[in-house]
C-alpha positions in Angstrom: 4.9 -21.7 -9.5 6.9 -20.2 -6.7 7.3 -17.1 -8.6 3.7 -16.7 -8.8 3.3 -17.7 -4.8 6.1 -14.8 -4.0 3.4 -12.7 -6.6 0.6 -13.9 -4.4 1.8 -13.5 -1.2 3.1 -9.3 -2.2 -0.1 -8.8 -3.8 -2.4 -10.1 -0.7 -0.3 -7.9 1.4 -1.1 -4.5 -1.1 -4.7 -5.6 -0.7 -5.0 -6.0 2.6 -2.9 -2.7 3.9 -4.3 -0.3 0.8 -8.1 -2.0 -0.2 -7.4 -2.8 -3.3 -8.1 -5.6 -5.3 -4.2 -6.2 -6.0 -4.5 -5.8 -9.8 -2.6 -2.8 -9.8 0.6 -4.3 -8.9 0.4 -7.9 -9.7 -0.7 -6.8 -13.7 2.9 -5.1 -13.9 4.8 -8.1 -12.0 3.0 -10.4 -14.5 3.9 -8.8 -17.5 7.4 -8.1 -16.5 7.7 -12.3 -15.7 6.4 -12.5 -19.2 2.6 -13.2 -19.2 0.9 -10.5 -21.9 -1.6 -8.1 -20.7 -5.1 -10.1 -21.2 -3.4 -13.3 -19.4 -2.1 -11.1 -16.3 -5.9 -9.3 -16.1 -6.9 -13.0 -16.0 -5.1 -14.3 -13.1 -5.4 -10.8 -11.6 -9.2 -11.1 -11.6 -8.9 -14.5 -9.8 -6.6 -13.4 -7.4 -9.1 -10.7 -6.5 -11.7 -13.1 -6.0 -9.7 -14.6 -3.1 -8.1 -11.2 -1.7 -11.4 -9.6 -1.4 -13.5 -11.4 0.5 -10.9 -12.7 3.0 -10.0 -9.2 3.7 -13.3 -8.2 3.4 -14.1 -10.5 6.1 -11.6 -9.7 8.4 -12.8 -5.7 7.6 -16.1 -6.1 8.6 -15.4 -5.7 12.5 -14.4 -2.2 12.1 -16.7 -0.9 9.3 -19.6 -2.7 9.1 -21.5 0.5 9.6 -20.9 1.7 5.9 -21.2 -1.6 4.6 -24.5 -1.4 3.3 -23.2 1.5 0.7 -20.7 -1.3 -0.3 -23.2 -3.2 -0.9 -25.3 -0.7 -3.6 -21.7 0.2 -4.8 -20.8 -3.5 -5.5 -23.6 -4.6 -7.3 -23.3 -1.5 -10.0 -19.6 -3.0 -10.1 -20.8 -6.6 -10.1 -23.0 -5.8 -13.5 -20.4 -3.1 -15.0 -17.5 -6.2 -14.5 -20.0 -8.8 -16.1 -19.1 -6.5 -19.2 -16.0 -7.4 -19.1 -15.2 -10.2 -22.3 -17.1 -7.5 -24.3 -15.2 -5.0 -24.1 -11.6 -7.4 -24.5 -12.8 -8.1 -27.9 -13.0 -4.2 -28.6 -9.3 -3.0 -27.8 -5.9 -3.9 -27.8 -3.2 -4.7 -25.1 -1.5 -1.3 -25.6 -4.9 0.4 -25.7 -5.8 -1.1 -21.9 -1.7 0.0 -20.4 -2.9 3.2 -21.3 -5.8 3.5 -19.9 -4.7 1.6 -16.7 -1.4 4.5 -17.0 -4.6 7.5 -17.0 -6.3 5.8 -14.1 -3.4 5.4 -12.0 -2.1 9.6 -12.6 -6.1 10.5 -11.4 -5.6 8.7 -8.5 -2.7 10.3 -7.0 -3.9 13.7 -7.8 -7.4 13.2 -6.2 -5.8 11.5 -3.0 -3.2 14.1 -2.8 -5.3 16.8 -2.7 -7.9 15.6 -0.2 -7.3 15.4 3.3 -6.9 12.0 5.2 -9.8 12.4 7.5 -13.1 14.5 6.2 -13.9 18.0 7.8 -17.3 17.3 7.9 -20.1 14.3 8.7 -20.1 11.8 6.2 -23.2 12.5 4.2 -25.9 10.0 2.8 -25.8 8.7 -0.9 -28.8 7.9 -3.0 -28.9 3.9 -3.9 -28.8 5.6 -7.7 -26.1 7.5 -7.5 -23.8 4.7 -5.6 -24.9 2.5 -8.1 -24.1 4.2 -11.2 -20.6 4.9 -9.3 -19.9 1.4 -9.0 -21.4 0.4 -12.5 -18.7 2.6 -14.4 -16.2 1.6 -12.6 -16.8 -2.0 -13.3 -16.8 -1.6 -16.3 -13.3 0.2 -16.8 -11.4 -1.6 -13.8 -12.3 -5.2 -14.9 -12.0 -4.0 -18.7 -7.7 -3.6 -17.1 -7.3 -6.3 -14.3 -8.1 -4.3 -11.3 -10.6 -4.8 -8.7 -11.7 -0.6 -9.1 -10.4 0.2 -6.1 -7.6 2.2 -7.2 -10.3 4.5 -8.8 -13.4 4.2 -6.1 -10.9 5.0 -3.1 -9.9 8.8 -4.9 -14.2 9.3 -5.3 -15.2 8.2 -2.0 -12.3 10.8 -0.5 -12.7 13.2 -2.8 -16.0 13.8 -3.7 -18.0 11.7 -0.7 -16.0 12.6 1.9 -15.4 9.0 3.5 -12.2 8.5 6.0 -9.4 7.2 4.2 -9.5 4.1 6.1 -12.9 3.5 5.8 -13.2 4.2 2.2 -10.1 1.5 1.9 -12.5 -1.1 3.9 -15.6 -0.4 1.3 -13.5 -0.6 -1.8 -12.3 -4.0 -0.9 -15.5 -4.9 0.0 -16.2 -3.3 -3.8 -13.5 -5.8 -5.4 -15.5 -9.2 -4.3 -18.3 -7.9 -6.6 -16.1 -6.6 -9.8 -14.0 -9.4 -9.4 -16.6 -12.2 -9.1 -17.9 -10.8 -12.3 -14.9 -10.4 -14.0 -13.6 -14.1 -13.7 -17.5 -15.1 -14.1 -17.6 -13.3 -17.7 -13.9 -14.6 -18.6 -15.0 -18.1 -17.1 -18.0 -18.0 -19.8 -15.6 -16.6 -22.8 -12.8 -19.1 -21.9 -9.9 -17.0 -21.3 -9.4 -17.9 -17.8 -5.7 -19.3 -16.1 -7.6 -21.3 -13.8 -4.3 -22.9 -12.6 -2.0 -20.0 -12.2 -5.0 -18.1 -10.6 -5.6 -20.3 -8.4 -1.7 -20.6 -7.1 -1.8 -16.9 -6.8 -5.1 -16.6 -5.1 -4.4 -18.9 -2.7 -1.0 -17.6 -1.7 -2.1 -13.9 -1.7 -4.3 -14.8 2.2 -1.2 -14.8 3.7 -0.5 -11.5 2.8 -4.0 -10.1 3.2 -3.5 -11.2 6.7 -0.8 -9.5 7.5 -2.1 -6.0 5.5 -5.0 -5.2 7.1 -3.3 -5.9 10.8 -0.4 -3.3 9.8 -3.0 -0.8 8.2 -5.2 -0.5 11.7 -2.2 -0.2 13.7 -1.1 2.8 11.6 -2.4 6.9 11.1 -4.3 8.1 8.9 -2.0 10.6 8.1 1.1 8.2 7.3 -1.6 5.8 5.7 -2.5 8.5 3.5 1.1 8.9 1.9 2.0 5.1 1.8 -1.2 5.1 -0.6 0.2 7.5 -2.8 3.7 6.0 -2.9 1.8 2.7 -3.9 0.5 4.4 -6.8 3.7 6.5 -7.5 5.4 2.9 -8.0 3.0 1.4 -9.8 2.7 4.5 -12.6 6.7 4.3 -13.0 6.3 0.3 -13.8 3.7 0.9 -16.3 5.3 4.1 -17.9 8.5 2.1 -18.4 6.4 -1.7 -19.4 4.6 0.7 -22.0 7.1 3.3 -23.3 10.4 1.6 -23.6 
């Protein structure tokens, strides 16, 4: 259990500084402990439960202007993640690295390649269109073990034009929806690790903590290339977990 505290604890602090659900790193860490993919997404998906909306929380002072698209966005994602068991009983292990190895290599080139603060206002979203944003990516980010924020980040930047930091704030925000579905439908199907889930969840606060104060005392600028180191690491893990 104090391997996965030291898990929780890492993860909570990726959460808090980058605003994403976690799943992204802790997946990796848990398979390379041992656990095979479906029983990491399972603990990841708790873990998120507890990340999210203790970050999300501490969030809210400095972006609870955009936190109404969060919400639209994070109730497509809440009934996209409630799809979740369904699609587990459609694909394989090795089917969902690869996918989470695709999802990962999109993200770095849509952050790269948009800047870290938008040239222009941010511009207002139909309900619809937020909401069939966050339903897809439900779908696909629970269907891996991540909260979706590693591929809602990349489309708020890149194709809604929403500050780097801010889209970081609304995609954790994103993560208490998709996750709380997530561990609902895998709560209902009986594949969740209530126990190590639990010891991960709880230990991964510490971390959000300590996240978010570190990401508002940085800039944009630097913020925008720890993100992509982030997702740099992670790629190499899975390339390696999957290949060799």
């Amino acid at each position: 259990m104090l391997e996965l505290s030291i898990f929780g604890i890492i993860t909570g602090f990726v959460s808090g500084f980058f605003g994403v659900g976690g799943g992204m790193i802790l997946v990796p860490m848990l398979i390379a402990s041992g656990f095979i993919m479906k029983e990491a997404i399972a603990i990841s998906i708790m873990q998120m439960v507890f990340s999210s909306i203790y970050g999300s929380f501490l969030n809210s002072k400095k972006a609870k202007s955009v936190f109404k698209d969060g919400i639209v966005i994070g109730l497509g994602g809440f009934v996209g993640g409630l799809q979740n068991s369904f699609i587990h009983s459609l694909v394989s292990d090795l089917f969902l690295q690869y996918l989470f190895i695709l999802i990962i290599i999109f993200s770095i080139v849509k952050i790269f390649f948009s800047p870290s603060e938008p040239t222009e206002e941010i511009k207002q979203h139909s309900k619809l269109r937020l909401f069939t944003v966050g339903f897809f990516i439900g779908i696909i980010a629970m269907s891996i073990g991540v909260g979706g924020a590693v591929m809602l980040i990349p489309i708020l930047v890149g194709f809604m034009k929403y500050p780097l930091k801010v889209a970081t704030s609304l995609s954790l925000f994103f993560v208490i929806f998709s996750s709380v579905a997530g561990f609902t439908s895998l709560a209902i199907s009986e594949q969740m690790l209530y126990k190590e889930g639990l010891v991960v969840g709880l230990a991964s606060l510490i971390g959000v903590f300590f996240g978010i104060k570190m990401k508002n005392s940085i800039k944009a600028t630097s913020y925008k290339k720890y993100i992509l180191i982030l997702n740099f690491i992670i790629l190499t893990t899975m390339l390696y977990k999957t290949l060799f």
